[in-house]
N, C-alpha and C positions, 0 to 999 in steps of 0.2 A: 745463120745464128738461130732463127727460127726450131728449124729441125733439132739443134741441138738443146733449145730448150724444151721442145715437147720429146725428147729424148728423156732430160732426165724427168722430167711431171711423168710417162709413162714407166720409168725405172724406179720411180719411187712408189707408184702404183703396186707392182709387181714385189718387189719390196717388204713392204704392207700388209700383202697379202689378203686385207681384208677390205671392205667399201670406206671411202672418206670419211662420214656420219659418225662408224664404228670406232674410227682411230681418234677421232678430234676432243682434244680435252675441253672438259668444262670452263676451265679458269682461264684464267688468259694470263700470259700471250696464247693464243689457241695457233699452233704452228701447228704444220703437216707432216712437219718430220721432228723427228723426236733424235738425242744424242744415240739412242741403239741404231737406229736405221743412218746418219750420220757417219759410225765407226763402219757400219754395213758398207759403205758407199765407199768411204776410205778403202777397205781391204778389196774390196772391186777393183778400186784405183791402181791399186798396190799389181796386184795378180792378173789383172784380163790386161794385155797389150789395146785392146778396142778402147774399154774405158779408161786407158791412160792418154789415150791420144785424144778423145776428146775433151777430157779434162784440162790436159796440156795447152788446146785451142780457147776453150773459157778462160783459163786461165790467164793466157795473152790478150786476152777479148780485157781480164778486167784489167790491166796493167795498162793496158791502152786508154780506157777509160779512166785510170788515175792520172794519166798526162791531158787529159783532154781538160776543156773550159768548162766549167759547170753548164751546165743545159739553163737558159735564160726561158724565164718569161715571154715565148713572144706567142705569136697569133701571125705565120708565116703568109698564109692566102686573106686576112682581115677578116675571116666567117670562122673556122675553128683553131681550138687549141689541140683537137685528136692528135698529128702527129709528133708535136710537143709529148703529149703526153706518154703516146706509146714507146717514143725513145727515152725517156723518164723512166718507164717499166722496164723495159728492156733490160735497162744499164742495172736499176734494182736489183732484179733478179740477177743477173750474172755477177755482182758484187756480193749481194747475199751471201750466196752460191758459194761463192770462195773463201768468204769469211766461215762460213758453218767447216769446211772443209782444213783452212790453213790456220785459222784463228789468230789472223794478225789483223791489227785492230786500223792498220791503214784503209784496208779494204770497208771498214766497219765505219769510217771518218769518210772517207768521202762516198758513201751510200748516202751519209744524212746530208752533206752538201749537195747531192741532186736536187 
């Protein structure tokens, strides 16, 4: 799942075309990707068999994660919350991901119940 996320961080790079700094709005919400580069990714989707298929894989990643238990509170070894937390990211980001992309607001409902 890994790979597939630093998949798209670097396709959104490329994307871009320019440095992070240069792209990032003043105001907030200060997102990284903007609706142009959004419909970009769409029509990638659409046309490259590669980025259908992994999109297709994200996509199963968040649907799975809408059947799953919300991620609890806990502190699994009693010293940290890291893996807590990195699975909290994880799921973020691939729910994000899908929302920006399908804009069904299921996906967008249970991102903020992580």
């Amino acid at each position: 799942m890994r790979k597939i996320l630093i998949f798209l961080f670097f396709l959104n790079l490329l994307l871009m075309g320019e440095n992070l700094e240069g792209k990032m709005k003043k105001e907030h919400p200060r997102l990284f990707i903007s609706e142009n580069e959004i419909e970009r990714i769409k029509n990638l989707i659409e046309k490259n068999e590669e980025a259908k298929r992994i999109y297709e894989k994200i996509k199963e990643r968040a649907e799975k994660i809408c059947n799953e238990e919300v991620t609890k509170y806990e502190i699994p070894d009693g010293l940290r919350l890291l893996g807590t937390s990195r699975k909290v990211l994880d799921r973020v980001y691939i729910l994000s991901f899908v929302f920006l992309i399908e804009k069904d607001e299921k996906y967008l409902k249970r991102d903020w119940e992580n």
